[in-house]
OpenMM code with the backbone's topology and positions (N, CA, C; nanometers):
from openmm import Vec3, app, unit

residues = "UNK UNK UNK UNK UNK UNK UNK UNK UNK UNK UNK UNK UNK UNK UNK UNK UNK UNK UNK UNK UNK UNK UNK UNK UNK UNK UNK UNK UNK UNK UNK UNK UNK UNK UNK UNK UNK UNK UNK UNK UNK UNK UNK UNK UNK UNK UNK UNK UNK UNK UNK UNK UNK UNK UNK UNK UNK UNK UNK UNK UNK UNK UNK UNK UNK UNK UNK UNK UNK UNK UNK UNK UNK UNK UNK UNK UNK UNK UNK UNK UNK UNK UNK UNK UNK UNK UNK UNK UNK UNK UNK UNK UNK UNK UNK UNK UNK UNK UNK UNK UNK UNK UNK UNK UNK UNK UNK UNK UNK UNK UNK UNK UNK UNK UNK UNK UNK UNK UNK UNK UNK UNK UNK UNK UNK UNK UNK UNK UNK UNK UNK UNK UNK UNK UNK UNK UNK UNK UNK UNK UNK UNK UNK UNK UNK UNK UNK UNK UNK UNK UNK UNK UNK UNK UNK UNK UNK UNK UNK UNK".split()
positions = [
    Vec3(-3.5667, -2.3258, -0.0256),
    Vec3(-3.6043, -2.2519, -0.1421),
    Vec3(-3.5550, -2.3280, -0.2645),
    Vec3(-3.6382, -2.3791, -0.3479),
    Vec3(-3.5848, -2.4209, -0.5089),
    Vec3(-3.6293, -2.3797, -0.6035),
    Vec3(-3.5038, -2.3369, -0.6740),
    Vec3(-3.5095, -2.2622, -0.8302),
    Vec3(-3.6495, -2.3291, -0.9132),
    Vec3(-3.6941, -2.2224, -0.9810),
    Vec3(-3.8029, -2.2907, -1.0763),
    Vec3(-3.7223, -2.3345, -1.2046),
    Vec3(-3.7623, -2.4543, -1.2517),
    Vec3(-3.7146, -2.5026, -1.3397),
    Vec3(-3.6454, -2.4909, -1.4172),
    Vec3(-3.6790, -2.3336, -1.5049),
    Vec3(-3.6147, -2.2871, -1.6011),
    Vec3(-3.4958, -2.2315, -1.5758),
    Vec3(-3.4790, -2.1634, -1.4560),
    Vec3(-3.3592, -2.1274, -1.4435),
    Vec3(-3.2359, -2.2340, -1.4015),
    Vec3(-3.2898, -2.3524, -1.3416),
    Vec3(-3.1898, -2.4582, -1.3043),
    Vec3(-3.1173, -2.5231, -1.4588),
    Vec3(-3.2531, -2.5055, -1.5414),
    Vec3(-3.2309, -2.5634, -1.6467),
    Vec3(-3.1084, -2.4673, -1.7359),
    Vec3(-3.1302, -2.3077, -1.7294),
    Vec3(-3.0307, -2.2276, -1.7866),
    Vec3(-2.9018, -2.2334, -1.7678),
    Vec3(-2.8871, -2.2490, -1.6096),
    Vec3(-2.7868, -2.2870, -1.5169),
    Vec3(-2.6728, -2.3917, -1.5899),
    Vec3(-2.7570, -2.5446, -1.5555),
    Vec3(-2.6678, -2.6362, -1.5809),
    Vec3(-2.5986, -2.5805, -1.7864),
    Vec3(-2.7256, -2.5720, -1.8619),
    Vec3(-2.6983, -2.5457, -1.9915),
    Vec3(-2.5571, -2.4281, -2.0186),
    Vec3(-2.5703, -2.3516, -1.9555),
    Vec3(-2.4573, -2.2904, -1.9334),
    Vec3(-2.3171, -2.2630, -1.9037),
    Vec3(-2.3262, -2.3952, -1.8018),
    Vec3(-2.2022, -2.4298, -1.7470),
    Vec3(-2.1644, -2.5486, -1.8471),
    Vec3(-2.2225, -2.6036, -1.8719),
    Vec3(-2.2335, -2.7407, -2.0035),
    Vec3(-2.1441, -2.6412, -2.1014),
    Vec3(-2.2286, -2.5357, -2.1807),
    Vec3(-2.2032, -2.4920, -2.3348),
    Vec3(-2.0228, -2.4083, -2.2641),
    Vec3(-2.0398, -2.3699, -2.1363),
    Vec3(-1.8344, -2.2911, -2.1149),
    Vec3(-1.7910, -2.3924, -2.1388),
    Vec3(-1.7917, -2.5550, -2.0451),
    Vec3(-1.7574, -2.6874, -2.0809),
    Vec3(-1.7124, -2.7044, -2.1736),
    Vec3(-1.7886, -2.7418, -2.2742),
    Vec3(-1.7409, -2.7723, -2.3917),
    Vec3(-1.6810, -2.6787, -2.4597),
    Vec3(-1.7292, -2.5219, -2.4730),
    Vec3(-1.6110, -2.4678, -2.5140),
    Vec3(-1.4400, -2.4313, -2.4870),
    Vec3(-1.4501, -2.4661, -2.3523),
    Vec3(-1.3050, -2.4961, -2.3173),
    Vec3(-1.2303, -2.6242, -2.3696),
    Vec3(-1.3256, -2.7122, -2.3590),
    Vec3(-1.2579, -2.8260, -2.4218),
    Vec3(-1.1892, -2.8176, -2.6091),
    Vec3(-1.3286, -2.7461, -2.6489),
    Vec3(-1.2893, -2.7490, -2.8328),
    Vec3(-1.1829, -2.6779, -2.8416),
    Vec3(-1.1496, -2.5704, -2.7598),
    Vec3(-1.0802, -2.4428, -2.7478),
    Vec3(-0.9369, -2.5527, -2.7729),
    Vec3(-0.9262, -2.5886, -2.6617),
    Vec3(-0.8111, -2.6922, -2.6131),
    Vec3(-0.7629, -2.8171, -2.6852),
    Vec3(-0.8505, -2.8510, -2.7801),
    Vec3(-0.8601, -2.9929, -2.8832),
    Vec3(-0.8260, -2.8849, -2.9832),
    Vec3(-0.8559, -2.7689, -3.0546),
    Vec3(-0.7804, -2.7271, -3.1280),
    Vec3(-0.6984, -2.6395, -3.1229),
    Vec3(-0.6070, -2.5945, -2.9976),
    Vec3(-0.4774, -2.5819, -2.9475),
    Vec3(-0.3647, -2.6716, -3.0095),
    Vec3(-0.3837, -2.7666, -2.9599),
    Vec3(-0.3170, -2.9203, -2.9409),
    Vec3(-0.3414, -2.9477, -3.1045),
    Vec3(-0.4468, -2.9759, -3.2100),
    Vec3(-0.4306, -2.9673, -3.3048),
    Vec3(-0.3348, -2.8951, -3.4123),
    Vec3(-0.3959, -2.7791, -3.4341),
    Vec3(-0.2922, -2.6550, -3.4999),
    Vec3(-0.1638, -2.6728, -3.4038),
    Vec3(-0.1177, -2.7031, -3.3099),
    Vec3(0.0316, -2.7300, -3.2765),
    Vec3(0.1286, -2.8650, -3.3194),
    Vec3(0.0130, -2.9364, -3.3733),
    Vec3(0.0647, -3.1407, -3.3981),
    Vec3(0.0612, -3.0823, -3.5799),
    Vec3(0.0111, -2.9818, -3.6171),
    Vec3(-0.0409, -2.9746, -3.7844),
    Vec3(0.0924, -2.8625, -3.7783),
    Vec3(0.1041, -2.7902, -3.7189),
    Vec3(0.2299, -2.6770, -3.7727),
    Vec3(0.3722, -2.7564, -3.7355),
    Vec3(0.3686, -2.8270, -3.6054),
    Vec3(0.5210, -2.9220, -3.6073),
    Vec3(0.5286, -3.0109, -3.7089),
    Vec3(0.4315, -3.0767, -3.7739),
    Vec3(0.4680, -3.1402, -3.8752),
    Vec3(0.5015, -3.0626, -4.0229),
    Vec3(0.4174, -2.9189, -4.0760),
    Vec3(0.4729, -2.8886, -4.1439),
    Vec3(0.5922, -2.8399, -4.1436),
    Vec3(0.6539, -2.7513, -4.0558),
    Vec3(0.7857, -2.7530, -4.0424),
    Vec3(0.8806, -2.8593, -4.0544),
    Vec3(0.8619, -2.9841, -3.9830),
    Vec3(0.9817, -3.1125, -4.0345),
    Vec3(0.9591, -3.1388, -4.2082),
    Vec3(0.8404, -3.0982, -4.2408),
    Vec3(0.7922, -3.1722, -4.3817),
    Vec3(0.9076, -3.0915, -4.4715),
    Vec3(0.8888, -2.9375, -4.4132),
    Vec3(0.9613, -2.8436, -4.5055),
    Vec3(1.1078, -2.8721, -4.4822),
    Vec3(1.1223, -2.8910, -4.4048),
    Vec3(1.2761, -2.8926, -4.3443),
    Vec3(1.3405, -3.0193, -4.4194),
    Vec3(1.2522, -3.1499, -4.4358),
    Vec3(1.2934, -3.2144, -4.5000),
    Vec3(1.3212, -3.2299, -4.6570),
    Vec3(1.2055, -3.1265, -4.7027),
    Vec3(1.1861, -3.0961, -4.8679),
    Vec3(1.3185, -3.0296, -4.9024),
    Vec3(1.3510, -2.8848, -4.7856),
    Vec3(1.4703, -2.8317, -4.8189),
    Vec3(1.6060, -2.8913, -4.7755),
    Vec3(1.6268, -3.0292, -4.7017),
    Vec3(1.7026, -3.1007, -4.7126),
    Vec3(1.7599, -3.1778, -4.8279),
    Vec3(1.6486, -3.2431, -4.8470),
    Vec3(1.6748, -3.2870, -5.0154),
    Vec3(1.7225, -3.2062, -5.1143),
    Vec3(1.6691, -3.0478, -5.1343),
    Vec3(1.7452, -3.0263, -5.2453),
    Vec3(1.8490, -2.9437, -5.2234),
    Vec3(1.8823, -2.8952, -5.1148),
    Vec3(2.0326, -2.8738, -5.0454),
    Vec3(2.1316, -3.0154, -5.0705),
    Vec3(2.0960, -3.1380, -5.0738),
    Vec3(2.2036, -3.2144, -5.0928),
    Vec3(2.2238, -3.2384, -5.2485),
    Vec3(2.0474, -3.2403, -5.3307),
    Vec3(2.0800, -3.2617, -5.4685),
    Vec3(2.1756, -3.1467, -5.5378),
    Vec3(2.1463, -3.0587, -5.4926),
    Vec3(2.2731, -2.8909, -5.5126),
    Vec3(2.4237, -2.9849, -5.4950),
    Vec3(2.4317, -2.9711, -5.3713),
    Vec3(2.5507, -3.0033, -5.3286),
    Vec3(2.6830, -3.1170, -5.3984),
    Vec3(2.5130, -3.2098, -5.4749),
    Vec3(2.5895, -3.3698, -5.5069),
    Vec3(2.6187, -3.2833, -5.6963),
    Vec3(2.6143, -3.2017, -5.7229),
    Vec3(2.6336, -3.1353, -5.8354),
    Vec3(2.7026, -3.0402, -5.8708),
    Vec3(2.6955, -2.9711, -5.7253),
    Vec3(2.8142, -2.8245, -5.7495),
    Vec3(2.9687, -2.8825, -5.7093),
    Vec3(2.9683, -3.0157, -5.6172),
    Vec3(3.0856, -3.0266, -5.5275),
    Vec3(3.2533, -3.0142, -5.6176),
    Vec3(3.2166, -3.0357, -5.7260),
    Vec3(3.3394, -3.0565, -5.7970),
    Vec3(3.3705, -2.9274, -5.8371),
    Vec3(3.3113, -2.8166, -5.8589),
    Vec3(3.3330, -2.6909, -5.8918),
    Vec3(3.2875, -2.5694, -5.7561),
    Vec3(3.3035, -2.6649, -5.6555),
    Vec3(3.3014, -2.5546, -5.5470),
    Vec3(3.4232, -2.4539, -5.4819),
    Vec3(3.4432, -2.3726, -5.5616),
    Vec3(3.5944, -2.2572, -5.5700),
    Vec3(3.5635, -2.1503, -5.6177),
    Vec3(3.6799, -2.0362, -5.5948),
    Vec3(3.6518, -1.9082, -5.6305),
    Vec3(3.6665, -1.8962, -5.7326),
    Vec3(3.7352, -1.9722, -5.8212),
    Vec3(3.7122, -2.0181, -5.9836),
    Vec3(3.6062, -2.0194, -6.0261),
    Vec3(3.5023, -2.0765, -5.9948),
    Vec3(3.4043, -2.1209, -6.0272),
    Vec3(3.2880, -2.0442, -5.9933),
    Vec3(3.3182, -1.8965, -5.9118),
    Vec3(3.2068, -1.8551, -5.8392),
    Vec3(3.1144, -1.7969, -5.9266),
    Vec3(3.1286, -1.7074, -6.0511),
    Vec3(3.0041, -1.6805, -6.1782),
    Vec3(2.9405, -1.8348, -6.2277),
    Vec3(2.9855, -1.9741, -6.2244),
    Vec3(2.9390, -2.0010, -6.2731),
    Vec3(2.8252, -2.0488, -6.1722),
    Vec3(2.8449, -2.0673, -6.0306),
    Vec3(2.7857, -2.0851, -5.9278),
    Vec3(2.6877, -2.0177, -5.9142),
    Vec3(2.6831, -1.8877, -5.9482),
    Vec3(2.5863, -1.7998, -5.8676),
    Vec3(2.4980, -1.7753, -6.0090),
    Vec3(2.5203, -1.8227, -6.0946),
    Vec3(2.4298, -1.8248, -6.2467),
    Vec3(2.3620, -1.9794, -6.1869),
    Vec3(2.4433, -2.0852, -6.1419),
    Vec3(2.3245, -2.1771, -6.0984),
    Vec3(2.2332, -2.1958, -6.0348),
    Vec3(2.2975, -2.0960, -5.9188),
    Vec3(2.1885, -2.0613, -5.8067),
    Vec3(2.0949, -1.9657, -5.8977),
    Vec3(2.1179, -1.9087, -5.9342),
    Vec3(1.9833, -1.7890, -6.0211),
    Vec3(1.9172, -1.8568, -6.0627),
    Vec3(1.9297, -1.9832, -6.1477),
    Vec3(1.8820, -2.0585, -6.2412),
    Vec3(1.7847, -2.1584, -6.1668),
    Vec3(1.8818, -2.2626, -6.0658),
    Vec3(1.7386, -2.3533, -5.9745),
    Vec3(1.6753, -2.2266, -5.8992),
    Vec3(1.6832, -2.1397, -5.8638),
    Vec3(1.6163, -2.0825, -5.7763),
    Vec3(1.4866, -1.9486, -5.8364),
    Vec3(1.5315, -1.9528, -5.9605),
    Vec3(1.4328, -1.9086, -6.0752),
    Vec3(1.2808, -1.9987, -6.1118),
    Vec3(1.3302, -2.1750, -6.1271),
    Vec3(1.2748, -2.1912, -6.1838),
    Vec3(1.1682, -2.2601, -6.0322),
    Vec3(1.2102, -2.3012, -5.9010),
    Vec3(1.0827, -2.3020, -5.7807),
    Vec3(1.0257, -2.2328, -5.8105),
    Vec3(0.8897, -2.2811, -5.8112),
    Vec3(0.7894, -2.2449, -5.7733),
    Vec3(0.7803, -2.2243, -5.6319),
    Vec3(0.7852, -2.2826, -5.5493),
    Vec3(0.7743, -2.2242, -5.4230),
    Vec3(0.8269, -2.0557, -5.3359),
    Vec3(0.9264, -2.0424, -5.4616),
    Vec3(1.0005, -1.9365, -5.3673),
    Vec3(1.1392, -1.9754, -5.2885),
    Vec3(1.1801, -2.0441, -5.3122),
    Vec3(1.2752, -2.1279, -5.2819),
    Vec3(1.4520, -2.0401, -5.3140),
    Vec3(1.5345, -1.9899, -5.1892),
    Vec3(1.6504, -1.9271, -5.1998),
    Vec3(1.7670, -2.0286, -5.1858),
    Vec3(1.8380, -2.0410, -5.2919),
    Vec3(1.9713, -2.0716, -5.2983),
    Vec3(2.0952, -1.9877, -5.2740),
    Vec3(2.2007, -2.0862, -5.1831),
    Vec3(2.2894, -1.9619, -5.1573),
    Vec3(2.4248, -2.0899, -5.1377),
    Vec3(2.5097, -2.0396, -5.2276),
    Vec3(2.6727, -2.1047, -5.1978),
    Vec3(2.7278, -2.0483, -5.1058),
    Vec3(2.8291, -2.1027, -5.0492),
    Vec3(2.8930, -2.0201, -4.9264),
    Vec3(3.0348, -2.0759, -4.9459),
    Vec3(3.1259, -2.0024, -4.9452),
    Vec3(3.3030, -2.0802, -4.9223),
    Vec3(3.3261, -2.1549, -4.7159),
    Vec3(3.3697, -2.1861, -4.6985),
    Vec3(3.4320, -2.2484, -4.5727),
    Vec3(3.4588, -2.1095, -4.4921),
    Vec3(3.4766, -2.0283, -4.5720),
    Vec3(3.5525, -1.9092, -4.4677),
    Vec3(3.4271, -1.7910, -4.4708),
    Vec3(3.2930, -1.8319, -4.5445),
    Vec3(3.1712, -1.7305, -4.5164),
    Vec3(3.1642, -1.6699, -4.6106),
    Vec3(3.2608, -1.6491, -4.7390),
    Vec3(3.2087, -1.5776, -4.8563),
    Vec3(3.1059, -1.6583, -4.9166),
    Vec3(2.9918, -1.5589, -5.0133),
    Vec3(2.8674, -1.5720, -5.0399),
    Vec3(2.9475, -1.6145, -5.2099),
    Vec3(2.9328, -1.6965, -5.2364),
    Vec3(2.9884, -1.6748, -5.4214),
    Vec3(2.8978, -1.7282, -5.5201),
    Vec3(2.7723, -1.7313, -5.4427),
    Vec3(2.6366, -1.7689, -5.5273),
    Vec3(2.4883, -1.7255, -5.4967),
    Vec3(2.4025, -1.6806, -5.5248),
    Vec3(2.3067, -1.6560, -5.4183),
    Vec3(2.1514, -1.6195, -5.5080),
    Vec3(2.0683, -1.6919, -5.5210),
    Vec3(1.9481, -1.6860, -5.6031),
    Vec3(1.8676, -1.5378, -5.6350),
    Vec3(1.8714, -1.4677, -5.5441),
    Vec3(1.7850, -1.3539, -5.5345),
    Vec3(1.8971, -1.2261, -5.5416),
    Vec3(1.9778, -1.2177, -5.4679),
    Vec3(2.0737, -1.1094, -5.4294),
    Vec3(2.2179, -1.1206, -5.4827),
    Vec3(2.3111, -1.0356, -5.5410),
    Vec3(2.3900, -1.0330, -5.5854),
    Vec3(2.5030, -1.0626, -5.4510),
    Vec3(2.5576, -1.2212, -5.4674),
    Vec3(2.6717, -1.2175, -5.4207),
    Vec3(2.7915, -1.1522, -5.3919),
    Vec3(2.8220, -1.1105, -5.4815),
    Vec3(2.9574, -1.0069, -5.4432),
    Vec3(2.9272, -0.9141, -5.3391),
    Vec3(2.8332, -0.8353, -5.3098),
    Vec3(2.8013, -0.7382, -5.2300),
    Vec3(2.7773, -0.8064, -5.0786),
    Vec3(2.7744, -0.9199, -5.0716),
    Vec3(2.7141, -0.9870, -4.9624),
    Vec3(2.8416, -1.0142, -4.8316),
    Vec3(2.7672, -0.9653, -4.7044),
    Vec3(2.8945, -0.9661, -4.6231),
    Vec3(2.9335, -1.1615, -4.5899),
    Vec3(2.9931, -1.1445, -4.4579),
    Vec3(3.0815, -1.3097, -4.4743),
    Vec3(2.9422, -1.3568, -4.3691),
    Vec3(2.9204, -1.4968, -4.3915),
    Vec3(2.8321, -1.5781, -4.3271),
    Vec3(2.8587, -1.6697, -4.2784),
    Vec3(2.9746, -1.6530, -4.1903),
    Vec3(3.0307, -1.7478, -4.0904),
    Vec3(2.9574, -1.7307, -3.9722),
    Vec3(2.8835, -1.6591, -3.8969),
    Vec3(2.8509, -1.6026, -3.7806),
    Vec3(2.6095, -1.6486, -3.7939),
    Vec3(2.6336, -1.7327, -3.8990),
    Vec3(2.5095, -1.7702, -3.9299),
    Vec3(2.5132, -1.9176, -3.8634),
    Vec3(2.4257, -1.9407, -3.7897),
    Vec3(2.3792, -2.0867, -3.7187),
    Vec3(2.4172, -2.1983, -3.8206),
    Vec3(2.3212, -2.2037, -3.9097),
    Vec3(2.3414, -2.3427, -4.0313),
    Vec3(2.4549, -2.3572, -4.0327),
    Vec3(2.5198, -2.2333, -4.0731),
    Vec3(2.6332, -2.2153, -4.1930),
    Vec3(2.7540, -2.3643, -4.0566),
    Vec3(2.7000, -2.2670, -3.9275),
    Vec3(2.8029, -2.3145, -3.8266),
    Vec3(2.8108, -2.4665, -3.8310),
    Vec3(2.6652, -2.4784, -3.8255),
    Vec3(2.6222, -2.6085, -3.7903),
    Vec3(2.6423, -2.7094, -3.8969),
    Vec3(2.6431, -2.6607, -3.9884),
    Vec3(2.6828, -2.7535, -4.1675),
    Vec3(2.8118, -2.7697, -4.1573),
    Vec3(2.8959, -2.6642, -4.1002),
    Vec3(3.0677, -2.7126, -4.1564),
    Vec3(3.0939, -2.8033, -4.0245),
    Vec3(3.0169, -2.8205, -3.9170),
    Vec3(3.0900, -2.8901, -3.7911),
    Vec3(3.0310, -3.0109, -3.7999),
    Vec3(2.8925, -3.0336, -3.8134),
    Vec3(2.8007, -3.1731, -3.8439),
    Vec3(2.7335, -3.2357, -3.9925),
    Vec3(2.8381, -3.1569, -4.0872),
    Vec3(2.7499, -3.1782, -4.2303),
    Vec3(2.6119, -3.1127, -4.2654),
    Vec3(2.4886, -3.1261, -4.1566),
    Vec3(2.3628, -3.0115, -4.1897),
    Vec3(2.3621, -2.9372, -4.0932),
    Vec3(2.2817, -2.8483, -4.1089),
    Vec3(2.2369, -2.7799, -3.9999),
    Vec3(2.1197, -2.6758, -4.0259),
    Vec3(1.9930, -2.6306, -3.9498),
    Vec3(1.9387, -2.5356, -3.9587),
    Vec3(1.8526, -2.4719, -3.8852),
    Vec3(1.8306, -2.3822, -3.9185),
    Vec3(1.7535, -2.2444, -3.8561),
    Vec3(1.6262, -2.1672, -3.8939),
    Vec3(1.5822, -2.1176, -3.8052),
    Vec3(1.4699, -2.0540, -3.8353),
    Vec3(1.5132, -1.8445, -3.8127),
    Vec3(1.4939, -1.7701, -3.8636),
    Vec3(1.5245, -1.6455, -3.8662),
    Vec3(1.4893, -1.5261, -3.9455),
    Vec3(1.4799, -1.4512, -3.8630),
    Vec3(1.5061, -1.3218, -3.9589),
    Vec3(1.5943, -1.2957, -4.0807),
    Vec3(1.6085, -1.2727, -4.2048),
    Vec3(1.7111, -1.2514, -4.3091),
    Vec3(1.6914, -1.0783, -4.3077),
    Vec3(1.8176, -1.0240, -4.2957),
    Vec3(1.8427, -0.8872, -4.3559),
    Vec3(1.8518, -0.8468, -4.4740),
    Vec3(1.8727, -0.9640, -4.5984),
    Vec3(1.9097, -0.9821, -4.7145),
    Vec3(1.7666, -0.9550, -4.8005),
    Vec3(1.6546, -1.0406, -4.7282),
    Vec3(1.5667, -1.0135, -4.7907),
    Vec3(1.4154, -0.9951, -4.7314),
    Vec3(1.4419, -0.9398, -4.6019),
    Vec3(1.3909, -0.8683, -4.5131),
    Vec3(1.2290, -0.9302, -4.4904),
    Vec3(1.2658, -1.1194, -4.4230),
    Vec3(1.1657, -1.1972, -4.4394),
    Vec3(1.2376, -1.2939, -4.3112),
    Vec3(1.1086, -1.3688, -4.2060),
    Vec3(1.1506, -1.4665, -4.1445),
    Vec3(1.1712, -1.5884, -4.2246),
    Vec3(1.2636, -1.6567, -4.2364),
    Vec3(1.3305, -1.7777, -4.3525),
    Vec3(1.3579, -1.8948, -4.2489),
    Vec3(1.3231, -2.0232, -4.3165),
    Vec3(1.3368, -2.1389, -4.2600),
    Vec3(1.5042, -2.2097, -4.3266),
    Vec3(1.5897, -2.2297, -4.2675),
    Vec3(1.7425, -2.1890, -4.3649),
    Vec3(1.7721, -2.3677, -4.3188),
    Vec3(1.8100, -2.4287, -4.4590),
    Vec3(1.8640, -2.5614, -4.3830),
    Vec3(2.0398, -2.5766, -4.5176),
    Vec3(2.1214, -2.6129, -4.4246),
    Vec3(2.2652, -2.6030, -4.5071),
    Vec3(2.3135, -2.7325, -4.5339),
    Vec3(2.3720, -2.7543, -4.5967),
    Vec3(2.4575, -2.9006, -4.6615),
    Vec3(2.5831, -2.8521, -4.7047),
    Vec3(2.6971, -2.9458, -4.5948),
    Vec3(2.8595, -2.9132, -4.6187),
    Vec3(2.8972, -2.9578, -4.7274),
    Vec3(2.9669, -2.8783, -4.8115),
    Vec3(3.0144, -2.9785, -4.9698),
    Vec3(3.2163, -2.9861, -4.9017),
    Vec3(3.2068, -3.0905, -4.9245),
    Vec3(3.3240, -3.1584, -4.8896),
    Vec3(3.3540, -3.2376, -4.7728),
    Vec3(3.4442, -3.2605, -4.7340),
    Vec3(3.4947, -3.3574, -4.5874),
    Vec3(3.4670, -3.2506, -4.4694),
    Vec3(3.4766, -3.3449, -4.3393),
    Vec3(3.4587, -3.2176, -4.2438),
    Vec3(3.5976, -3.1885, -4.1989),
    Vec3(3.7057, -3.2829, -4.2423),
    Vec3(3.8708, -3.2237, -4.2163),
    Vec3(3.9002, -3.0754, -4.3285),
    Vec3(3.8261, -3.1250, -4.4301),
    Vec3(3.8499, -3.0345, -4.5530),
    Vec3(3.7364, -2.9863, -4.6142),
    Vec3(3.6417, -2.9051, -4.5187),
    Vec3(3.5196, -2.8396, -4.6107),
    Vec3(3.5573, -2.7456, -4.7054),
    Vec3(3.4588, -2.7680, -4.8022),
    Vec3(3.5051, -2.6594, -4.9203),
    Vec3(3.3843, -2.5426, -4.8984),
    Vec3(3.2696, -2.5450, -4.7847),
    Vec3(3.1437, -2.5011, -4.7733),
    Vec3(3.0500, -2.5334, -4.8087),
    Vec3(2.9037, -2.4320, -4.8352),
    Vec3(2.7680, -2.4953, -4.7875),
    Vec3(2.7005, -2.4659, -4.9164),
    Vec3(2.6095, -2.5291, -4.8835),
    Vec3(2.5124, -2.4893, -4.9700),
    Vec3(2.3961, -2.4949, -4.9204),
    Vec3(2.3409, -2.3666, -4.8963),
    Vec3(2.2574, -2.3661, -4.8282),
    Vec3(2.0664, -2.3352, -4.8796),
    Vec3(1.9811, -2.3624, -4.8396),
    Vec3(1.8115, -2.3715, -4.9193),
    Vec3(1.7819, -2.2923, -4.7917),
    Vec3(1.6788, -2.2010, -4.8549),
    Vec3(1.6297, -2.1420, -4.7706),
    Vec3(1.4258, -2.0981, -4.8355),
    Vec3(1.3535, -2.0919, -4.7646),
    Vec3(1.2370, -2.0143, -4.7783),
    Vec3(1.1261, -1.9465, -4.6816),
    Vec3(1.1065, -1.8746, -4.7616),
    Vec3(0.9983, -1.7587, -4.6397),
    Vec3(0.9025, -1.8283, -4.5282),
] * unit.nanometer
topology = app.Topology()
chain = topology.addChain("A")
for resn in residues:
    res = topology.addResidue(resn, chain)
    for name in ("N", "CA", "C"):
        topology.addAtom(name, app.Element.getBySymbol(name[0]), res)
């Protein structure tokens, strides 16, 4: 018994058009996964940079002396991103004594935060997370201001 034409012809066309749609399916899987790992390092690196340009500026006035004038700087770079971009000082021992969006003083200790950990033990460090502060998943990258015998703390960039 053999199929009349048209249906052999529907047949193969059919199995052809799933074909290829499994394949495009799969070519842009693999795409959007090579395009989102790179924006993430891109960002990670943008907020590297200005976590250290912070850092190479606040380091000499990083103290509880200094913490209004700190957290007026953080208001100030973190005012004028455009991106949306959160600044946040941190002491060695997790006090907040600067912070772009949210009033420092009120802010509990941020020792128990990944970066924060990872900045005072290796100089950077960062994370991807939930913030309670400002109730947003945040890409958080930190920069240690001082020695790692003698950190004075972080300074940490963060955005949505």
């Amino acid at each position: 018994m053999t199929l009349p034409l048209g249906r052999y012809f529907w047949k193969l066309f059919l199995a052809n058009a799933v074909t290829m749609a499994l394949i495009l399916a799969g070519f842009t899987w693999v795409v959007v996964a090579q395009l989102d790992r790179f924006l993430q390092e891109e960002l990670s690196r943008h907020l590297l940079a200005q976590a250290s340009s912070l850092e190479v500026a606040v380091r000499h006035r990083f103290d509880r002396a200094h913490a209004s004038e700190l957290n007026v700087v953080a208001q100030q770079v973190g005012s004028t991103e455009l991106e949306g971009v959160r600044i946040t000082f941190i002491l060695a021992d997790g006090t907040v004594i600067g912070d772009s969006e949210v009033n420092a003083s009120g802010m509990e200790s941020h020792t128990d935060r990944p970066e924060i950990q990872q900045a005072l033990a290796s100089g950077s460090g960062e994370s991807v997370r939930w913030s309670h502060t400002v109730t947003k998943d945040m890409k958080y990258v930190a920069v240690r201001v001082g020695s790692a015998d003698q950190p004075l703390g972080v300074v940490r960039v963060s955005m949505a």
